[in-house]
N, C-alpha and C positions, 0 to 999 in steps of 0.2 A: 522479337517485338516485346514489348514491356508490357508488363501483365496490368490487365485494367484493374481501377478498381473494386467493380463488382466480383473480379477473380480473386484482390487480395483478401477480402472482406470474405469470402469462402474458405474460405483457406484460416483465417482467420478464427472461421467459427468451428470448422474440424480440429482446429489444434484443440482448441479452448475445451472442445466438449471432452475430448481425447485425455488434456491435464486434468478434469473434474472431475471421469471416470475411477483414473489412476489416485486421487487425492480422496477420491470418496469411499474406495474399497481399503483402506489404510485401517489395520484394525485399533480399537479403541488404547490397549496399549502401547503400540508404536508410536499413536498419533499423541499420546500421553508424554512419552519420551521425547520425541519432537519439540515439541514445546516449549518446555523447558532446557533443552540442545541448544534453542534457535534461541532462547532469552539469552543465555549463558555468553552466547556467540557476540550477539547484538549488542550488549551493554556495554564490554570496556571502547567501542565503535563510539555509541551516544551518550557516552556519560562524558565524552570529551568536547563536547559541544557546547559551545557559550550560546547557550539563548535555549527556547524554549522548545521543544518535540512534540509533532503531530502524530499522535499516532491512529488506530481507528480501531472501534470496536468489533469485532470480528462474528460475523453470519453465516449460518449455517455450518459446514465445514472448514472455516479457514485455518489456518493456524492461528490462534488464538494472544494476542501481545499482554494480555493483561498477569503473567506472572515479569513479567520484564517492564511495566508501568509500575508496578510496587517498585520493583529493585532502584527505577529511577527518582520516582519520589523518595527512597529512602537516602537519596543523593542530592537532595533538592532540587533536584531541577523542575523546572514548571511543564505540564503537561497539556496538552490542547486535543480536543477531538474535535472533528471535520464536522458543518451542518449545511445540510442541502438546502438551497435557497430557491427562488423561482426555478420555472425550468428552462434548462442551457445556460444559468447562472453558473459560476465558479463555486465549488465550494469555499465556507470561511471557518476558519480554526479558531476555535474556543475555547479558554482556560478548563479543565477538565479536574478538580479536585477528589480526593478520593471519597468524600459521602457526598458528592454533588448525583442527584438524581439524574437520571437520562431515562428521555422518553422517546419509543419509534417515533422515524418520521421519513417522508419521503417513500418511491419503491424501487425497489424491495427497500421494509419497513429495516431502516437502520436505527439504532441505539444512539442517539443525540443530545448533547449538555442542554440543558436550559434557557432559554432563547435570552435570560438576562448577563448570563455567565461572558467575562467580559471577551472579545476580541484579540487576540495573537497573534504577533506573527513571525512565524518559525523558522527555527535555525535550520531544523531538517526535518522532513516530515518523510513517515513508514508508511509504505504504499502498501495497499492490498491486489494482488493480481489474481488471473486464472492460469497465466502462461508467461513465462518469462526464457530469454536465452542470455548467454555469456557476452554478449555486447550492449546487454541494458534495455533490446526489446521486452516489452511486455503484452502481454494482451492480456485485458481487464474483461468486465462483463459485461460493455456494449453500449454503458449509458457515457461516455466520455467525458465522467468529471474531473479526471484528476488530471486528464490532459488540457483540459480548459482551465484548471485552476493552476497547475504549472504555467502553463503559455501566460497567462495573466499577469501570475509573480512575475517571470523574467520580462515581461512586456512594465511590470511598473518598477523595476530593475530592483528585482530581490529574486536571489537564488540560492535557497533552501537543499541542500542534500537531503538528496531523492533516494529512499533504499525501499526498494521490492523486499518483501518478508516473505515468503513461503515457504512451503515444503519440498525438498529437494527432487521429488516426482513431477513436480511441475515444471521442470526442465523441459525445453525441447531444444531440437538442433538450430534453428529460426525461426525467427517470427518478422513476418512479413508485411512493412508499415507503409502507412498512407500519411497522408501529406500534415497528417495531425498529430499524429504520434510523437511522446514527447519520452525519451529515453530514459533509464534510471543511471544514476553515478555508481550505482551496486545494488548486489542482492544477497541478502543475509539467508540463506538454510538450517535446518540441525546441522549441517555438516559442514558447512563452508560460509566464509565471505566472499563472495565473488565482486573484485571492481572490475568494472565495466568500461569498456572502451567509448567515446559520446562519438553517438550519430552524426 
């Protein structure tokens, strides 16, 4: 019998807690290294994209994109960070300059361009996850924005290369999706590319 939702959604939340464990005991070192691994990895990826990269400023432990935002800007490519709109709106990508100020918004309080900073819209955008597997599931942090702002894109037919960025500890063997989950095309690690097979 097909496992209900409320069983996937369990499941969902043991993996999640399981990758934030293993991502948070990473010491300051490795997670140093990492970093710039996953930038090194990701760039000659996005600097080969005609149009502009969403990327996201990164909270609490993530891995962090902003030494890979310099590399791109030093390649001119235009940058956009994500800003949370009403709630269960999509997010929307917004030109992101390098002295352009950001201020939290939303919760958990995220780092956002300036509500005048113009409008974008992306050739590929860097997803943030908490769990991802080798066929482009992910599992995020529960508030389903970036599924709603994928489904959007492809619903007003623009389809943005979608790449999970993490830490390669954030692996699991599967992740277990519901009728909303929206797949990634890859996912970049310190240590690998992974393409993704689409759901």
């Amino acid at each position: 019998m097909p496992d209900s939702l409320t069983d996937i959604a369990a499941r969902k939340s043991d993996l999640r807690r399981e990758a934030l464990r293993r991502r948070g005991a990473m010491g300051r070192c490795a997670r140093s290294e990492a970093i710039l691994a996953a930038a090194r990895k990701a760039l000659p990826v996005l600097a080969r994209i005609a149009g502009p990269v969403a990327l996201f400023a990164a909270i609490r432990d993530e891995l962090d994109p902003a030494p890979l935002a310099g590399a791109l800007r030093l390649r001119g490519i235009p940058l956009a960070l994500p800003a949370v709109g009403e709630p269960g709106a999509p997010l929307a990508s917004h030109r992101w300059d390098s002295d352009d100020p950001l201020a939290p918004a939303g919760r958990p309080p995220i780092p956002t361009p300036r509500a005048a900073a113009p409008a974008l819209s992306p050739a590929a955008i860097l997803v943030p996850l908490a769990a991802f597997d080798r066929a482009g599931g992910r599992i995020g942090y529960g508030g389903g924005f970036y599924d709603r702002t994928l489904a959007a894109l492809a619903a007003a037919g623009h389809r943005p290369l979608t790449l999970g960025y993490a830490f390669s500890c954030q692996e699991v063997p599967q992740v277990p999706l519901e009728p909303h989950d929206v797949t990634l095309d890859m996912v970049i690690t310190q240590d690998e590319i992974i393409s993704c097979a689409r759901g």
